[in-house]
ROSE-446155 format. One record per residue (C-alpha): residue number from 0; residue in three letters; chain; x, y, z. Coordinates in nm, 3 decimals, always signed. Layout:
<atoms>
> NUM_Ala_A_X_Y_Z
...
</atoms>
This chain:
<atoms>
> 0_Unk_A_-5.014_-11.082_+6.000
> 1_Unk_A_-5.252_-11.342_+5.989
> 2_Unk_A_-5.627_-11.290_+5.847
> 3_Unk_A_-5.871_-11.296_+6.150
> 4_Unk_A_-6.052_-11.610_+6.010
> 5_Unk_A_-5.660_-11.803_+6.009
> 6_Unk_A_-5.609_-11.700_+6.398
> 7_Unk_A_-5.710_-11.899_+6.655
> 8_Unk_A_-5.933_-11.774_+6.947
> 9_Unk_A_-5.615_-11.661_+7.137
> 10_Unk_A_-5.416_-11.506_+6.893
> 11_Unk_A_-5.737_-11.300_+6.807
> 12_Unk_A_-5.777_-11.189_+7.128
> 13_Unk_A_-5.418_-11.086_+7.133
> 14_Unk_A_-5.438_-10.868_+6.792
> 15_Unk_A_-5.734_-10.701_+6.897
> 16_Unk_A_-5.561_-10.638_+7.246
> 17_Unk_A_-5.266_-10.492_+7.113
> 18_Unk_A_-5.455_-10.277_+6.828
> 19_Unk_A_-5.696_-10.140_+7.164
> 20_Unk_A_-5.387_-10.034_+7.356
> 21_Unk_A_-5.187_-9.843_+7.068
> 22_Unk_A_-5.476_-9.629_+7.117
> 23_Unk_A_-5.549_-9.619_+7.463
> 24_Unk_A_-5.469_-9.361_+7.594
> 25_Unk_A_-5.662_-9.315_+7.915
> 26_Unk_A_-5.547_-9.613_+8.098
> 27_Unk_A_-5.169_-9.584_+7.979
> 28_Unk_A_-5.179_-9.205_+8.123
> 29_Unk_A_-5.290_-9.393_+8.438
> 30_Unk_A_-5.001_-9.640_+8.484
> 31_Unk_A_-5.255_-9.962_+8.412
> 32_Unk_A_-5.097_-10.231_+8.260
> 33_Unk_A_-5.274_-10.565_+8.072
> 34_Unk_A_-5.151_-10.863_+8.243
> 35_Unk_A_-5.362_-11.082_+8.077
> 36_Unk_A_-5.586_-11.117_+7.798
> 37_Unk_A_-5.752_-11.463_+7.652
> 38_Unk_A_-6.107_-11.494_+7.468
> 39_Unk_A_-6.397_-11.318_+7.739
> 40_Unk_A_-6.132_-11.200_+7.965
> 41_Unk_A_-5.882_-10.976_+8.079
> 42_Unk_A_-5.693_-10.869_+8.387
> 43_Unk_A_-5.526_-10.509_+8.409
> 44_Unk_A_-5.323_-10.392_+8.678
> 45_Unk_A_-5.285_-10.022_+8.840
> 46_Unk_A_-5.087_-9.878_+9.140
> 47_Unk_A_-5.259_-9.613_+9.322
> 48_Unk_A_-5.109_-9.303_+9.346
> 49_Unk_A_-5.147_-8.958_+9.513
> 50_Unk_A_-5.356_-8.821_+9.233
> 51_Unk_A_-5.589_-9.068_+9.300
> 52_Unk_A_-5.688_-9.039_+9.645
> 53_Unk_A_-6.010_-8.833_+9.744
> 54_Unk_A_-6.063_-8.626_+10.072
> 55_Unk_A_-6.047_-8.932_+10.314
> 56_Unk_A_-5.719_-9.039_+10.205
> 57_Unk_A_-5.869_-9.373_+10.004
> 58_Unk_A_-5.886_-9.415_+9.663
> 59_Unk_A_-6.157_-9.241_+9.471
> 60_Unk_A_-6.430_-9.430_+9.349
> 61_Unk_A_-6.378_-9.307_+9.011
> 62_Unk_A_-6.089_-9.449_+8.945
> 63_Unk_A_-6.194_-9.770_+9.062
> 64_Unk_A_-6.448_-9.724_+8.822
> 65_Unk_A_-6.186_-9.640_+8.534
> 66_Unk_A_-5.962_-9.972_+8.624
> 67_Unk_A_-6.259_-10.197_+8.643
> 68_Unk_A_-6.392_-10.020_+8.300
> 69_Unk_A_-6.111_-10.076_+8.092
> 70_Unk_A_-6.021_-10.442_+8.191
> 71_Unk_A_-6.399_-10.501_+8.076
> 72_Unk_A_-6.318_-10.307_+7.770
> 73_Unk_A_-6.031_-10.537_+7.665
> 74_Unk_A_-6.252_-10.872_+7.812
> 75_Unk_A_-6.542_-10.772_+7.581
> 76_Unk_A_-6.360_-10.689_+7.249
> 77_Unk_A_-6.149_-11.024_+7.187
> 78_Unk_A_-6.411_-11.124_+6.912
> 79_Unk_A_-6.272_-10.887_+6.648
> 80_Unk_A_-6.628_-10.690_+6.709
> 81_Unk_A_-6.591_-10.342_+6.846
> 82_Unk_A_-6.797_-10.313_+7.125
> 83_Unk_A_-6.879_-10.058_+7.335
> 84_Unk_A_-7.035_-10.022_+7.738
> 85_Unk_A_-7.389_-10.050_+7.762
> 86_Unk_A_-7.454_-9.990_+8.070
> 87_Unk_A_-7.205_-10.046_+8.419
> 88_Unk_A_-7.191_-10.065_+8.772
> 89_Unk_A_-7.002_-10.074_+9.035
> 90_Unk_A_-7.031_-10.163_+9.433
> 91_Unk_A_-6.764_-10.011_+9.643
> 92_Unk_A_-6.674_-10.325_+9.920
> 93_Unk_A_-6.361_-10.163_+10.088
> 94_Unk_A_-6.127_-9.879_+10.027
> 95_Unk_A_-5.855_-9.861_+9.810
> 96_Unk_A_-5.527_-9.699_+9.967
> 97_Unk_A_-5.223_-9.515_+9.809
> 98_Unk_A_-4.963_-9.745_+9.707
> 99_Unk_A_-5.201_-10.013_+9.682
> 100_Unk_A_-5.144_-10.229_+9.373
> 101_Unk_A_-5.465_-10.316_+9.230
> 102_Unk_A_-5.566_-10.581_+8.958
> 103_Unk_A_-5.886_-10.578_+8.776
> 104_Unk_A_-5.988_-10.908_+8.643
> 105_Unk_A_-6.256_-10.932_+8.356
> 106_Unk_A_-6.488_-11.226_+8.287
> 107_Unk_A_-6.731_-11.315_+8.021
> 108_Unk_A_-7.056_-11.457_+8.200
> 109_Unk_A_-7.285_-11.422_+7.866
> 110_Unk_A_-7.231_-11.349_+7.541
> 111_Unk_A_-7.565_-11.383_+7.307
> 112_Unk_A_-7.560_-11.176_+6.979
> 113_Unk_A_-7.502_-10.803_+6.992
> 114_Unk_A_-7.498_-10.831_+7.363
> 115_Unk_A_-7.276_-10.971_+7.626
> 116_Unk_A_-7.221_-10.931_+8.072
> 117_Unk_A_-6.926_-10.906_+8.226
> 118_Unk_A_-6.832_-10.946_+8.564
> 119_Unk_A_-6.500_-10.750_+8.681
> 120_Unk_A_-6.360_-10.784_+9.045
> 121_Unk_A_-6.093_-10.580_+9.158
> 122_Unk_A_-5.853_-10.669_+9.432
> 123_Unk_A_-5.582_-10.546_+9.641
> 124_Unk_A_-5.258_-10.785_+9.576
> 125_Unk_A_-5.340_-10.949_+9.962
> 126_Unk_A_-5.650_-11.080_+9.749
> 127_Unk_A_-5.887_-10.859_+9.934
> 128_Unk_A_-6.220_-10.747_+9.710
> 129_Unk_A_-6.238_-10.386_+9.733
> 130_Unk_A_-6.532_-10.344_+9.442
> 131_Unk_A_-6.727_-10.589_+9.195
> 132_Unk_A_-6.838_-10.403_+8.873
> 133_Unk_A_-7.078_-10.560_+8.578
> 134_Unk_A_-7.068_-10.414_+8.265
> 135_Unk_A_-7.313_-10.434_+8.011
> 136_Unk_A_-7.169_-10.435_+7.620
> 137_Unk_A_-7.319_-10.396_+7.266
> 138_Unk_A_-7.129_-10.506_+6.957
> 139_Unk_A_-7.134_-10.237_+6.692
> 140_Unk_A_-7.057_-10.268_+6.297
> 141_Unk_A_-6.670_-10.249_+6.313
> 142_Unk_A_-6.428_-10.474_+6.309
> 143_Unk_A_-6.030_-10.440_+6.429
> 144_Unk_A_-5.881_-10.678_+6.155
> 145_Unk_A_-6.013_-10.792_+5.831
> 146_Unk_A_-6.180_-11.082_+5.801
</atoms>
């Protein structure tokens, strides 16, 4: 493998990508998949399933939540920085359903320093917006490959 400094911006992303999902165990237990990943963004997909759905039948917030979490995970650590969540949020538009097929779709709007904002919509595959969630991240001192 290539040093980190040799790669270019989308074979970084890549490597860091596929180091973060060896390990990743919470979204792989919950049938997400990456779709995409490039420098600042990421899409995941997720199908909802019974497990999933709260006491009105929809999906449960948290797990919208989860989806929208990890796609900004993978968006914000294409750098070869590990970062972390700062702070997130999430507004709930419409309902998620079972069998829906969801994708979560990560973009950088700012990146300055230690810090960087992400903006993550998820969708239903019609294209309906069921949430919009913006994470908050903070760099730390680790890196995934050398340098």
């Amino acid at each position: 493998m290539k040093a980190a400094t040799e790669m270019t911006a989308q074979e970084l992303a890549e490597a860091c990508a596929r180091i973060m999902w060896e390990d990743d165990n919470a979204s792989q237990a919950l049938g997400m998949e990456l779709v995409r990943i490039a420098p600042g963004e990421a899409d995941m997909r997720m199908i909802v399933t019974k497990a999933m759905t709260n006491g009105h039948g929809n999906m449960h917030g948290g797990y919208l939540f989860t989806l929208a979490d990890s796609a900004f995970a993978f968006a914000c650590n294409t750098y070869n920085q590990v970062t972390v969540a700062q702070h997130c949020s999430i507004t709930y538009v419409k309902p998620g359903a079972l069998a829906d097929v969801l994708t979560a779709r990560a973009r950088e709007v700012s990146r300055q320093g230690r810090s960087g904002i992400y903006d993550i919509s998820l969708t239903r595959e019609d294209g309906t917006v069921i949430a919009e969630f913006r994470g908050h991240s903070r760099t730390i001192d680790r890196t995934f490959l050398d340098e």
